[in-house]
N, C-alpha and C positions, 0 to 999 in steps of 0.2 A: 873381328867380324861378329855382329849378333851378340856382345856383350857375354852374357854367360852362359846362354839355352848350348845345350850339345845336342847332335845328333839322337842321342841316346836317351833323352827330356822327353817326359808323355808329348803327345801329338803332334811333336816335332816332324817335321818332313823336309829332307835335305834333296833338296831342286840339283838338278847334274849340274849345274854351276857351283854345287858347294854353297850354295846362299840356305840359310835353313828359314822357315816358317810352320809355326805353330797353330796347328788346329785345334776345336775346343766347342765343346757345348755351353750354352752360357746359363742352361738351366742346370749345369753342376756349378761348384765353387771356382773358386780363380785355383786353379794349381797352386801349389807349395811352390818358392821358390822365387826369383827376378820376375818381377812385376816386364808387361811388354811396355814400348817406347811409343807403338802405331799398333793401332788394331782397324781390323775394318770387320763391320755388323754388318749381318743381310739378315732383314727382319722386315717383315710388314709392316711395322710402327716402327716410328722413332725409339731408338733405342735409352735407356736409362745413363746419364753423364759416366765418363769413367775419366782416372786420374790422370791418362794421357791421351796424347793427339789420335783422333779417329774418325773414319768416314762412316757414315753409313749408307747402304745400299738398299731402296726398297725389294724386297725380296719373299714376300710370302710364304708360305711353309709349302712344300712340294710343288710349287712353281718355279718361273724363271724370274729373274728380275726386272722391275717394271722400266727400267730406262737402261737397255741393254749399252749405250755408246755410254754413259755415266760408268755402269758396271765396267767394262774397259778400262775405262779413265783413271777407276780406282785401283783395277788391279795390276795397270801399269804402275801407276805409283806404288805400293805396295812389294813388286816386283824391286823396283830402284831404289825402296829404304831399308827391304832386306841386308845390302849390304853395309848398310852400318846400326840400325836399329834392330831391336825383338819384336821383329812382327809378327802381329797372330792375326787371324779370320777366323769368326765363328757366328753362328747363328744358333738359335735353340736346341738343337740336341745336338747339331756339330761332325753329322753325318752325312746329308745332302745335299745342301746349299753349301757348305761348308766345303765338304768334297768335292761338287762341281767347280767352287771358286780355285780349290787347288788347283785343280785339273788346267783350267786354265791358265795359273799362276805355271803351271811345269808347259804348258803350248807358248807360252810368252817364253820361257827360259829355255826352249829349245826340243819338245819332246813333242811327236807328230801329234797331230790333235787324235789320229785314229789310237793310239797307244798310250795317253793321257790318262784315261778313267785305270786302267789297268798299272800305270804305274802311279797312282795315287793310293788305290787298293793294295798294293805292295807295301809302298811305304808310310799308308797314315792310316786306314781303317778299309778293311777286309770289304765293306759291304758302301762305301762311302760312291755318291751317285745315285741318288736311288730311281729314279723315275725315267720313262722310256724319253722324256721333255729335256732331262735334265743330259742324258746322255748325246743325243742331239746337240745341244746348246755347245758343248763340249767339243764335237764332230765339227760345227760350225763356226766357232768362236776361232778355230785354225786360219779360215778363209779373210778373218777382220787381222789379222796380224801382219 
């Protein structure tokens, strides 16, 4: 499962299922190590090609994304190639949109949407969620599942 990322791999975040996915800023370098399989961007713009299969999600910097049932769309997929690819999500600094996309990614994989943000900040970044919109969207994103 997940090729060679462990638990234990920077911005790794292991979902109660055991499935891991990799968080990340993309305005730092690609980590050391197995390149991912699937990434999905959430970025205002179109994002720059990368050497594997990727969605992108329009997603503005401290906003929500701008086609919320597309954003779903993605991170169910994402959720379902966890278990056999190294999926990552990241948007520019890899703390926000990045963290709400987890948060979600752990509401899909079983964790209440009220207890999401808090087990994302557990296990991928401390401060990850930042905006009172984004925390909401989180809150909310339970009710579309």
């Amino acid at each position: 499962m997940n090729g060679s990322w462990g638990p234990a791999d920077a911005g790794v975040l292991t979902l109660p299922s055991g499935l891991l996915v990799r968080g990340r800023g993309l305005r730092r370098p690609l980590p050391a190590g197995t390149a991912p399989t699937f990434g999905v961007y959430l970025l205002g713009k179109e994002p720059e090609p990368v050497a594997w299969e990727s969605r992108w999600v329009r997603w503005p910097d401290f906003r929500l994304p701008a086609d919320r049932a597309r954003a779903r769309e993605v991170f169910g997929e994402a959720l379902a190639r966890a278990a056999a690819d190294r999926v990552e999500v990241a948007c520019g600094g890899g703390i926000g949109r990045t963290g709400t996309a987890l948060a979600c990614l752990a509401v899909l994989d079983g964790v209440p949407a009220d207890r999401a943000v808090e087990f994302v900040r557990r296990g991928y970044h401390h401060r990850a969620v930042e905006t009172p919109w984004q925390h909401r969207f989180v809150r909310r994103f339970g009710a579309l599942v």
